[in-house]
C-alpha positions in Angstrom: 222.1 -17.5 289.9 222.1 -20.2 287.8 220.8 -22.6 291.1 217.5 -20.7 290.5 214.5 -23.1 289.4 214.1 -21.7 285.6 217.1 -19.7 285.0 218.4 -21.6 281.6 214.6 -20.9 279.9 214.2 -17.7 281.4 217.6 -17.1 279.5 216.6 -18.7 276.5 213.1 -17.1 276.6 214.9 -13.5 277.0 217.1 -14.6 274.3 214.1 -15.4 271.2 212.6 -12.1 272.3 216.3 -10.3 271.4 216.7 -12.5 268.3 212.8 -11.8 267.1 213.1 -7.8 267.8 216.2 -6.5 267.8 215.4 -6.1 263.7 211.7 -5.8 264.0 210.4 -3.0 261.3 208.0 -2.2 263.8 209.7 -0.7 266.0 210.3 2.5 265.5 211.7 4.6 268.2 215.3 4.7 267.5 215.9 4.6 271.2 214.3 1.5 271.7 216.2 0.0 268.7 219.7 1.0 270.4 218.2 -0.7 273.6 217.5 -4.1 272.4 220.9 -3.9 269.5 223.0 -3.4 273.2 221.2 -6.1 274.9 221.3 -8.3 272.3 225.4 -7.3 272.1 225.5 -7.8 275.9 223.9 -11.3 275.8 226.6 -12.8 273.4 229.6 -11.5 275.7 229.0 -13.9 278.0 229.3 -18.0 277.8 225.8 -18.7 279.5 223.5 -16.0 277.8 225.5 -16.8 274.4 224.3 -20.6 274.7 220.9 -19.2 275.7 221.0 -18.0 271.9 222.3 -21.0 271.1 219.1 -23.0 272.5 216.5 -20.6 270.7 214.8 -22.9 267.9 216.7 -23.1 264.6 214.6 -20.6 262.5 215.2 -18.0 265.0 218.7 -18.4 265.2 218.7 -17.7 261.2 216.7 -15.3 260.9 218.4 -13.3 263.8 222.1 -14.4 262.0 220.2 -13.5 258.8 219.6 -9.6 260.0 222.9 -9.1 261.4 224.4 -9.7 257.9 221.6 -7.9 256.3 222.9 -4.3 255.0 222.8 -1.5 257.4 219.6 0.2 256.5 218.2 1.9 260.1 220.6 -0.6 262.7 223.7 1.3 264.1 226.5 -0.9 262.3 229.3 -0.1 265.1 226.9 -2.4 267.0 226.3 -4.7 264.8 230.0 -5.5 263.5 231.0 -6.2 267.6 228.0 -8.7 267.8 229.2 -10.3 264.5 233.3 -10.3 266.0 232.4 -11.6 269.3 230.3 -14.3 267.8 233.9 -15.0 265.7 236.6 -13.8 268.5 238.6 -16.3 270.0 238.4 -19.2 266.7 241.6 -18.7 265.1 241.2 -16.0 262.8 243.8 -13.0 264.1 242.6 -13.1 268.1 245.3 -14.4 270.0 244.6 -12.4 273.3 242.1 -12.9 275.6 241.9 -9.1 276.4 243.7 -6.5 273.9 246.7 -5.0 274.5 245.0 -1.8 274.8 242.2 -2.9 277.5 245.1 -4.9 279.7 245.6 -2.0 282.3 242.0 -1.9 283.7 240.1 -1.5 286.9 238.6 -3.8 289.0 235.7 -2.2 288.7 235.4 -2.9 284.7 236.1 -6.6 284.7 232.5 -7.1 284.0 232.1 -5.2 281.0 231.0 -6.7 278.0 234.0 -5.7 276.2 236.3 -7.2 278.2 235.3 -10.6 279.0 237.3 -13.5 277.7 236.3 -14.9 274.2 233.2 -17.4 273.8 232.4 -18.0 269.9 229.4 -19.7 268.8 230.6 -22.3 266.1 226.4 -23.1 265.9 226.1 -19.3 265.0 229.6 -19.3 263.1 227.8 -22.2 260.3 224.8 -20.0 260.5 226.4 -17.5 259.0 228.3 -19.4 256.8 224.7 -20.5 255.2 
């Protein structure tokens, strides 16, 4: 996929529309809120989507880092911690698999999961929060 003519910006443009919305107060519906929390979760599993995030201009990248670490008012915070881990997993700090012991015995089938691909932090995302 990534031959296609426009993938990186159509990545990146997908990307700003998760980072502006996935905390937007105007959205309401709570299933619509779940939708874009898990494909916001589901775009920082993976190395290219993650530097999709990465290329999104500055102030969206804070603001987006600056709702993940906002308290838990109406977000589901199960979803939220995993974004905040995986943005950290793999950097030192306690992760010393690439899959957890638990997860090691899995199908073919599930290799493309989001929770079991290999660890990609964001140090860009990582001073972010550190801000």
């Amino acid at each position: 996929m990534e031959e296609l003519p426009g993938y990186e910006e159509t990545l990146t443009q997908l990307a700003a529309i998760l980072a502006k919305h996935f905390a937007d107060p105007r959205i309401v519906g709570t299933d619509i809120k779940d939708s874009l929390m898990q494909a916001l979760a589901s775009y920082v599993c993976y190395p290219q989507s993650l530097r999709a995030v990465e290329r999104i201009p500055e102030e969206q990248r804070v603001a987006m880092m600056r709702n993940l670490l906002a308290p838990y008012e109406q977000r589901p915070w199960a979803q939220t911690n995993w974004i905040l881990v995986r943005l950290w997993r793999g950097c030192g700090f306690g992760y010393r698999y690439t899959r957890l012991p638990h997860l090691l015995k899995t199908k073919p089938e599930d290799a493309n999961l989001p929770s079991l691909q290999k660890p990609c932090p964001s140090l860009l995302l990582q001073r972010h929060m550190a801000e």
